[in-house]
N, C-alpha and C positions, 0 to 999 in steps of 0.2 A: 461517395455520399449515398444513403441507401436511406428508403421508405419510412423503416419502422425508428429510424433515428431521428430524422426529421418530425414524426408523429409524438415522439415521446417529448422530444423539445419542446413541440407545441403543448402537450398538453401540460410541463412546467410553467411554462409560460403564461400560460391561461390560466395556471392555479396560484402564481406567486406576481406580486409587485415588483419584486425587488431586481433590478437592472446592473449590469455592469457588473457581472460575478467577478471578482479577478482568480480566486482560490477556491480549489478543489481539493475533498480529501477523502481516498480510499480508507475505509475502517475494516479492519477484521473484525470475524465476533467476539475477538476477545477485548475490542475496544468501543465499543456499541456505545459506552458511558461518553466517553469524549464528547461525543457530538451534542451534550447537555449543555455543553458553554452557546449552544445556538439560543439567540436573543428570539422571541416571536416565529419558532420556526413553525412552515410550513411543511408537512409530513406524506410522504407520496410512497405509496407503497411500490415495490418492483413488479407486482403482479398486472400495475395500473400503465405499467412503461411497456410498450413492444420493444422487443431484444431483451428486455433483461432478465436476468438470469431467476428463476423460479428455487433452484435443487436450493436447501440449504440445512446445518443441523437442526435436528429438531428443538424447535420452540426459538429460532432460530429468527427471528423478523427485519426480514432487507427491505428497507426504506430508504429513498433519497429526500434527505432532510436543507432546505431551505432555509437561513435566518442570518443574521447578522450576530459577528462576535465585535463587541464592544464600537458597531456602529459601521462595520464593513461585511458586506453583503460573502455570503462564504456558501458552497454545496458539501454537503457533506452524504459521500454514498456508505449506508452501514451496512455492511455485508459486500464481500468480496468471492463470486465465484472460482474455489480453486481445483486446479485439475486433480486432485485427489479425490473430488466428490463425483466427480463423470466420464474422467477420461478426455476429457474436452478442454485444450489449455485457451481456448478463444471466446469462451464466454463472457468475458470484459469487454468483448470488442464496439458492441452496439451501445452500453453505458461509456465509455469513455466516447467513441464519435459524437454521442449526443452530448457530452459536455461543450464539443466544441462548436457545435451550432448552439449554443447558451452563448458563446464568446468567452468562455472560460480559459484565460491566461493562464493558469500554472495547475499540475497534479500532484498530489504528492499521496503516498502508498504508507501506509502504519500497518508494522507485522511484527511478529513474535518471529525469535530467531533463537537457535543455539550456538554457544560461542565453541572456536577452537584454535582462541588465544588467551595468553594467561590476560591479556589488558583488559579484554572485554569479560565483565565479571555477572554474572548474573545479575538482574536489576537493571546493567547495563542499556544508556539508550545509545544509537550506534546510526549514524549518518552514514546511508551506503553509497562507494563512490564510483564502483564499477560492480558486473555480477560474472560470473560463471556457468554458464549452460549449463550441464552437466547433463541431463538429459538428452539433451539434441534434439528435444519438440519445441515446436515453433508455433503459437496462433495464428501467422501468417498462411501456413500450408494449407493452398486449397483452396486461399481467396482468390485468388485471381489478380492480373495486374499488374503494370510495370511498376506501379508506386508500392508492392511490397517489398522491391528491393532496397530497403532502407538502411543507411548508414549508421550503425552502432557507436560511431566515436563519441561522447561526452554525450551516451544517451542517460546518462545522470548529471543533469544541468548543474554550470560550476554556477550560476548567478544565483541558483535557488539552492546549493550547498552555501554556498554566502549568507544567505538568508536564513537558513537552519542555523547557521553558527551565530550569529548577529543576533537571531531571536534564544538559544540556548544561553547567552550571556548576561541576555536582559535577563532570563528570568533564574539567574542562579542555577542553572543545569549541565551537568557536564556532559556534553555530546562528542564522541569518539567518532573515529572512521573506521572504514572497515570494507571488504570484496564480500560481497553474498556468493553463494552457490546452492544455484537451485537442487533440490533433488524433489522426486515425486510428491514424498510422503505415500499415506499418513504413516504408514512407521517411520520408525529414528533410523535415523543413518548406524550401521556396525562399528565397533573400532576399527576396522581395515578401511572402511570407507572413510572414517572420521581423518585416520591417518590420511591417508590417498591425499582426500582435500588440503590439509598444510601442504601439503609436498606442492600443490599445485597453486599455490595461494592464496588458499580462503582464508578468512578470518572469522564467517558466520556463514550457518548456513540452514535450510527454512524449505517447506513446501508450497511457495507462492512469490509473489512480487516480481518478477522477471517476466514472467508472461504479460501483466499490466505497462513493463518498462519498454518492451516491446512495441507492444500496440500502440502507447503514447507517443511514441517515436514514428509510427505510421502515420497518427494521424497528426504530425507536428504541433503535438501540444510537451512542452516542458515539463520534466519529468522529476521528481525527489524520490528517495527512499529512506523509512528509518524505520530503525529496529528496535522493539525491545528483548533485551535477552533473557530469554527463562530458564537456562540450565547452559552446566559446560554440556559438549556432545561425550556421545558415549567412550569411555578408554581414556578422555585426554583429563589430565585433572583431576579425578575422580568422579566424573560427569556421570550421574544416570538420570535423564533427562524422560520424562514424564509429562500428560496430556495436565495435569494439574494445576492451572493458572489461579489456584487461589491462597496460593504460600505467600508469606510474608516480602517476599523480595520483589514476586511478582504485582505484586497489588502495588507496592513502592512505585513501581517502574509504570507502570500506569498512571498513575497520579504523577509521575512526573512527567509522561508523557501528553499530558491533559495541559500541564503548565506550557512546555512547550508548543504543542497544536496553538493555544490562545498567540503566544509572542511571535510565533511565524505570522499570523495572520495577518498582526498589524502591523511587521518588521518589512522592511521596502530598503 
């Protein structure tokens, strides 16, 4: 439990009514839009929270956004600090503890990924159900602590994979599984590397979310991930995979991801 996590709690708290959050939702900025299904949100900038993370792309605006989607109280963080912007894979760590002095029951993580399986086709959205270091950086190193020796088994919650899949049906969406594997970013992974990953069995893989899975798992809050796929990776399929989120499959995959976020919400 640290200072500046408690401080930011506080100062949600003082700025929102709304009690009993059950659901949390990490946004990349390539999903900023999402968090438009917030009913009467309250809008709290990152620069207004101690711990959280300031770096982000330009024009780039990280807010933790407050409101109810169709009548259930929901946080939603936009902007997700990733270690490709500072070298720092633990800048999540003081926004997720402070969710859990909210009392914030479940997290779940929305990211762009690249596939390197023929099933997961770009557009794809993609329920992750274990990850792959691949790095070997840890946000934990250097905290200090016997509670960073945390137990990885089903650190991607099967109750709230249930719950992706159960809300995925309500709303007509097909959601897939699939092994993340982190790798730094921002550039693409090489075809050797793209190779490497099958051989070791990824099926998507991405510059973020593992370090969030991580830390969620420190501070025992329940953890989801979903993907949307923007490209195959490079060599496999024809993949040449590009910073470009505004082609036609991508924006699909958005908007289907928008679908989804609402029917998780409400899905129990």
């Amino acid at each position: 439990m640290t200072r500046p996590a408690q401080t930011a709690a506080e100062t949600i708290k003082a700025r929102s009514a709304l009690e009993m959050v059950e659901a949390a939702i990490i946004l990349g900025h390539n999903f900023a839009g999402v968090a438009d299904i917030a009913e009467n949100p309250v809008i709290i900038r990152y620069a207004e929270l101690p711990g959280f993370p300031q770096i982000g792309p330009a024009g780039d605006e990280r807010e933790l956004i407050i409101g109810a989607v169709d009548g259930i109280p929901t946080v939603f963080l936009k902007g997700c600090a990733n270690f490709y912007e500072t070298g720092d894979p633990s800048l999540m760590a003081r926004p997720i503890e402070t969710l859990t002095h909210l009392g914030v029951r479940s997290l779940l993580s929305a990211v762009t990924a690249v596939s390197v399986s023929a099933d997961l086709m770009p557009s794809s959205l993609v329920a992750i159900i274990d990850h792959i270091n691949f790095n070997g950086l840890n946000p934990l190193v250097g905290a200090g602590g016997d509670n960073n020796f945390v137990n990885m088994t089903e650190a991607y919650d099967k109750r709230l994979q249930r719950r992706l899949k159960l809300a995925s049906s309500g709303a007509g969406i097909t959601l897939r599984e699939g092994v993340f594997m982190w790798f730094s970013g921002p550039s693409f992974e090489t075809p050797a590397e793209v190779k490497m990953a099958r051989l070791l069995g990824a099926d998507l893989l991405g510059p973020s979310l593992v370090p969030e899975a991580i830390l969620a798992r420190r501070f025992s809050l329940p953890f989801a991930g979903v993907a949307v796929i923007s490209d195959y990776a490079a060599g496999f399929s024809g993949g040449n995979p590009t910073h470009d989120l505004s082609r036609g499959h991508n924006v699909a995959g958005v908007v289907a991801l928008k679908r989804l976020v609402r029917a998780y919400v409400k899905a129990r």
